[in-house]
N, C-alpha and C positions, 0 to 999 in steps of 0.2 A: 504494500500500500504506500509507503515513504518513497519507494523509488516511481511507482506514476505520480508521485505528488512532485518530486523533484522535474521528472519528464514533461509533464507541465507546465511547471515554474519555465522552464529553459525554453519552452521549444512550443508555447499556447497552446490552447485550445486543437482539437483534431476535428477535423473535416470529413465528412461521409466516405469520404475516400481511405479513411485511416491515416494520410499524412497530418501533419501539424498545420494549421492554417499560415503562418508565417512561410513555412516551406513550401507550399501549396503557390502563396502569393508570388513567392522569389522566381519559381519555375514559371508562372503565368508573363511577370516580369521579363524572363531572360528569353520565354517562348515569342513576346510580343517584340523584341527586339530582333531575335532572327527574322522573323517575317519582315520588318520592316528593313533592315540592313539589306535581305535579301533583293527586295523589290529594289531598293535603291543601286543595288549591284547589276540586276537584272537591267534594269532600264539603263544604265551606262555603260552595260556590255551591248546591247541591241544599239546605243549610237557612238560609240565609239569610232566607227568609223565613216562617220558622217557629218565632215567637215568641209564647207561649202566657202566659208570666209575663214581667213585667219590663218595662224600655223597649224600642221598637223602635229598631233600627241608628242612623234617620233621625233621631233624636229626643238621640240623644248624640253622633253622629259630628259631629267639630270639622275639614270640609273644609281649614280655610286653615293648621291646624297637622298635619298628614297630609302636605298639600302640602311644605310647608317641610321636614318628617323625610323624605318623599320625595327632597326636593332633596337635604340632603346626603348622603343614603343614593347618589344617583347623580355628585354631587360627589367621593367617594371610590373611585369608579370611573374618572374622570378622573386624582385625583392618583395611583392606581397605576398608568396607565397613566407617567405622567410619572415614576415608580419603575423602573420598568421601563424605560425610555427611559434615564435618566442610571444606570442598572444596564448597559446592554450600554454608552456609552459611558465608560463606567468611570469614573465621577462621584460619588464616595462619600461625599461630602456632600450632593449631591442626593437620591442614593437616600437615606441616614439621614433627610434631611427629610421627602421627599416618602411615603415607608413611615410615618414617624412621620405625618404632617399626617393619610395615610389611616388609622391607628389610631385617632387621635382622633375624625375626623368618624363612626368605626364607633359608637365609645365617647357619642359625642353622640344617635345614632338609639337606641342603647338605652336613656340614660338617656329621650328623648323618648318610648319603647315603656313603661318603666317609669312616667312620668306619665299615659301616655296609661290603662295599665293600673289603673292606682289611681283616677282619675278615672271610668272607667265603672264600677269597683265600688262608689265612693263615689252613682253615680248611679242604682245596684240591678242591674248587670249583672254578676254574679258567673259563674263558670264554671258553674255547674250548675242556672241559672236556664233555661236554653231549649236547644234546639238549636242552635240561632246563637249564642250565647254560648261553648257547649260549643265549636264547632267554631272561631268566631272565636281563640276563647284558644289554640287545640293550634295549627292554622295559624300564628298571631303569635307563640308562646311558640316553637314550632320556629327561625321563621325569625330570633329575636331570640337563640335558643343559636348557630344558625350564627353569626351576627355576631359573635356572643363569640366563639368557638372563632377566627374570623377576625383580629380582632384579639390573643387573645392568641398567635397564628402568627408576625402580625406582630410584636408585640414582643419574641419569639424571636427570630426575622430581624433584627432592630435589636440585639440584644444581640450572636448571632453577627457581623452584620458588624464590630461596633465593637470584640470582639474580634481580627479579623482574623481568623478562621477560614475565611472563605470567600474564593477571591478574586475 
């Protein structure tokens, strides 16, 4: 009986389904984002190459700095796993770091989204220049609000723990 009462406390209420409603929500959450990423993917791979004005993709896209914002974009997947890790071993200087270090490397892909952004406008690729530009900018502009919204979560999370609000 003490351990459904704890299983509770941790992890709310259960849903018809027998999941926890929190966990129930998180999956509706991350299911609602695939489908939309998806579609956003979808539709920029269908005009991709359908560039009427303007430069083609091939002709401004900077491979080996994609690469690199790619890296730390997957680098701070790593350090929140390692958040997460000195998070359940109740490591509260690890997790401040490692939360913080993942803030940063987020804060770093967008400022490299923001140069990258200025740089093809600077090289005639504005959002209302072609389909591929159109659909480029909505896809990247999306997924670089995510990234904000993500780190400024985590900078929430960095404030409460350092308050001690959580334990």
């Amino acid at each position: 009986m003490a351990d459904t009462a704890v299983h509770h406390a941790d992890h709310g209420h259960h849903s018809s389904t027998g999941l926890s409603n929190n966990k129930l929500g998180m999956w509706l959450f991350l299911g609602s984002e695939c489908l939309l990423f998806g579609g956003l993917i979808s539709t920029y791979m269908l005009y991709r190459g359908r560039v009427s004005n303007g430069p083609h993709p091939s002709a401004i896209y900077d491979i080996p700095f994609t690469s690199v914002s790619s890296f730390v974009l997957l680098m701070s997947s790593l350090t929140m796993v390692l958040a997460v890790s000195a998070a359940h071993k109740g490591d509260d200087r690890n997790t401040h770091l490692w939360v913080t270090v993942t803030a940063l490397l987020g804060a770093t892909f967008v400022g490299g989204q923001v140069y990258e952004f200025t740089a093809f406008y600077n090289e005639g690729m504005g959002f209302t220049t072609s389909l591929f530009s159109s659909s480029f900018y909505v896809l990247t502009g999306f997924h670089g609000v995510h990234v904000t919204v993500g780190i400024i979560m985590l900078m929430s999370t960095v404030g409460i723990l350092k308050r001690s609000k959580v334990p």
